[in-house]
Backbone as ProteinMPNN parsed JSONL, in Angstrom:
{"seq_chain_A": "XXXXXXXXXXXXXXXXXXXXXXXXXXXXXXXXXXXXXXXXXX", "coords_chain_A": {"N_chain_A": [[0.838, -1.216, 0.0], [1.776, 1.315, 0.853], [4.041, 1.361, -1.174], [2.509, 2.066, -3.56], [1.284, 4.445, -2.909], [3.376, 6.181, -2.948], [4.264, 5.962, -5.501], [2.177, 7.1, -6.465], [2.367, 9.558, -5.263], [4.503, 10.518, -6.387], [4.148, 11.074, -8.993], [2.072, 12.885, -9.138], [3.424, 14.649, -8.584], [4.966, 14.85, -10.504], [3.729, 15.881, -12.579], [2.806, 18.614, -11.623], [5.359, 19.419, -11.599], [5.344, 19.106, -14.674], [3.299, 21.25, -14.811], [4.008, 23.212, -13.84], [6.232, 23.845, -15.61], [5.237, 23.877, -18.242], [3.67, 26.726, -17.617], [5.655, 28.918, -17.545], [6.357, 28.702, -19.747], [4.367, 29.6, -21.512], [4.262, 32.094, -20.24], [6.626, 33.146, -20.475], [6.315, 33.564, -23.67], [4.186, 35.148, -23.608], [5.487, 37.227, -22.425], [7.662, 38.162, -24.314], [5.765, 38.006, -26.824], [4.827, 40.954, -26.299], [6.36, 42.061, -25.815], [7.817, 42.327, -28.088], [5.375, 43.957, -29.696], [5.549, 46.264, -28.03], [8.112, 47.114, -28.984], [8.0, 47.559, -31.565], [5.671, 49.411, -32.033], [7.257, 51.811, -30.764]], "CA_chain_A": [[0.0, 0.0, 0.0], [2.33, 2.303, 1.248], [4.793, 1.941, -2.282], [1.468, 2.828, -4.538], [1.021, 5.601, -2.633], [4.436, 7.104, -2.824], [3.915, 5.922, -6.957], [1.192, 7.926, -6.959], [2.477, 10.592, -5.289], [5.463, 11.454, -7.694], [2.854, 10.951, -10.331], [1.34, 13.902, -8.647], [4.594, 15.954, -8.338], [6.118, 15.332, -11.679], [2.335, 16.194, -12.958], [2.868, 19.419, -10.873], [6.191, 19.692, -12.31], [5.188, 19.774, -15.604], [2.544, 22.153, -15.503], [4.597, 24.564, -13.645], [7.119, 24.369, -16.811], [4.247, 24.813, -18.764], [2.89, 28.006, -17.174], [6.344, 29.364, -17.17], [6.939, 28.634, -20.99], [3.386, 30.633, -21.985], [4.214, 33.294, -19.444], [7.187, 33.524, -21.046], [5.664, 33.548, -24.568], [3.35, 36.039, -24.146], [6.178, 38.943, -22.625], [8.086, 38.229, -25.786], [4.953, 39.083, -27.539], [4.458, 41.646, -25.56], [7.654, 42.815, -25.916], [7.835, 42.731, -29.757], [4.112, 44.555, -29.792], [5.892, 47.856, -27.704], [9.445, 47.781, -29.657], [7.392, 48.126, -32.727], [5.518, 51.119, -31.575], [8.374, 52.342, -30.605]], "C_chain_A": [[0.866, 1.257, 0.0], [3.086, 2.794, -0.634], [3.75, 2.598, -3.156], [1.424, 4.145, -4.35], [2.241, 6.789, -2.57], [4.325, 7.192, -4.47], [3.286, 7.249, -6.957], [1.056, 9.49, -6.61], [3.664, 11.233, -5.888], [5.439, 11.605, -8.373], [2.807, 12.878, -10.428], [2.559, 15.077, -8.776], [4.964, 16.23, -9.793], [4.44, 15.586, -12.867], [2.734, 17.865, -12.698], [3.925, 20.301, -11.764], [5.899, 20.575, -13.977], [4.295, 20.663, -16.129], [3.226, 23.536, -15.0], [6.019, 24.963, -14.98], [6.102, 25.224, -17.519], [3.626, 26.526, -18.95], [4.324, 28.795, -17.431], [6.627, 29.438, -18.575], [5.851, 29.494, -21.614], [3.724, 31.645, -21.355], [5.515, 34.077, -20.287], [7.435, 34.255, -23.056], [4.947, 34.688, -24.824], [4.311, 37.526, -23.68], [6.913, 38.828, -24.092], [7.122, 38.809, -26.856], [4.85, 40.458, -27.932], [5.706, 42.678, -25.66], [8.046, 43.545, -27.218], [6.639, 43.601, -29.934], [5.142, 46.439, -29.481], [7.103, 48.035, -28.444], [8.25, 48.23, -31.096], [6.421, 49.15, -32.721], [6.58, 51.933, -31.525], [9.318, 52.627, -31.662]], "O_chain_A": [[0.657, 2.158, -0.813], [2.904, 3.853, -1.234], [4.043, 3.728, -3.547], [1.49, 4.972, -5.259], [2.088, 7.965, -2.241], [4.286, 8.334, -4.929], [3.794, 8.289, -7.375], [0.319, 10.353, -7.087], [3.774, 12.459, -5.869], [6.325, 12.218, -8.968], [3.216, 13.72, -11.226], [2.368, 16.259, -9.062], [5.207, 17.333, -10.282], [4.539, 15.274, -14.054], [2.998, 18.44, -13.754], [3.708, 21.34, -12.387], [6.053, 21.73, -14.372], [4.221, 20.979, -17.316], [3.086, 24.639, -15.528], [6.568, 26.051, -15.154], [5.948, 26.444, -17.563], [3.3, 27.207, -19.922], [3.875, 29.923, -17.632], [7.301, 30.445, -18.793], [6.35, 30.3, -22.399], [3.428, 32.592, -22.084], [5.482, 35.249, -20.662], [8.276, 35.024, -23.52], [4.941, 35.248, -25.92], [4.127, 38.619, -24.215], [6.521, 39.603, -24.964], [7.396, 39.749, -27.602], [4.801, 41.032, -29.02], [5.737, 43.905, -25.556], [8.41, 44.699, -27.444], [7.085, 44.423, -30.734], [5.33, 47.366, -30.268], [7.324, 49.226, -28.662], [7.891, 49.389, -31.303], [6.488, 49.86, -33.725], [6.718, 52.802, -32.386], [10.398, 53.156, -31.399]]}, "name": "protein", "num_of_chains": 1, "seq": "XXXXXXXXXXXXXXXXXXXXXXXXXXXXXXXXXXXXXXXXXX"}
Protein backbone atom coordinates (compact mmCIF):
# COMPACT_ATOMS: atom_id res chain seq x y z
CA UNK A 1 0.00 0.00 0.00
CA UNK A 2 2.33 2.30 1.25
CA UNK A 3 4.79 1.94 -2.28
CA UNK A 4 1.47 2.83 -4.54
CA UNK A 5 1.02 5.60 -2.63
CA UNK A 6 4.44 7.10 -2.82
CA UNK A 7 3.91 5.92 -6.96
CA UNK A 8 1.19 7.93 -6.96
CA UNK A 9 2.48 10.59 -5.29
CA UNK A 10 5.46 11.45 -7.69
CA UNK A 11 2.85 10.95 -10.33
CA UNK A 12 1.34 13.90 -8.65
CA UNK A 13 4.59 15.95 -8.34
CA UNK A 14 6.12 15.33 -11.68
CA UNK A 15 2.33 16.19 -12.96
CA UNK A 16 2.87 19.42 -10.87
CA UNK A 17 6.19 19.69 -12.31
CA UNK A 18 5.19 19.77 -15.60
CA UNK A 19 2.54 22.15 -15.50
CA UNK A 20 4.60 24.56 -13.64
CA UNK A 21 7.12 24.37 -16.81
CA UNK A 22 4.25 24.81 -18.76
CA UNK A 23 2.89 28.01 -17.17
CA UNK A 24 6.34 29.36 -17.17
CA UNK A 25 6.94 28.63 -20.99
CA UNK A 26 3.39 30.63 -21.98
CA UNK A 27 4.21 33.29 -19.44
CA UNK A 28 7.19 33.52 -21.05
CA UNK A 29 5.66 33.55 -24.57
CA UNK A 30 3.35 36.04 -24.15
CA UNK A 31 6.18 38.94 -22.62
CA UNK A 32 8.09 38.23 -25.79
CA UNK A 33 4.95 39.08 -27.54
CA UNK A 34 4.46 41.65 -25.56
CA UNK A 35 7.65 42.82 -25.92
CA UNK A 36 7.84 42.73 -29.76
CA UNK A 37 4.11 44.56 -29.79
CA UNK A 38 5.89 47.86 -27.70
CA UNK A 39 9.44 47.78 -29.66
CA UNK A 40 7.39 48.13 -32.73
CA UNK A 41 5.52 51.12 -31.58
CA UNK A 42 8.37 52.34 -30.61
Amino acid sequence: MAREATMQDSRIKNMAHLAMIHFVLIMENLAQKTARRSSKQN
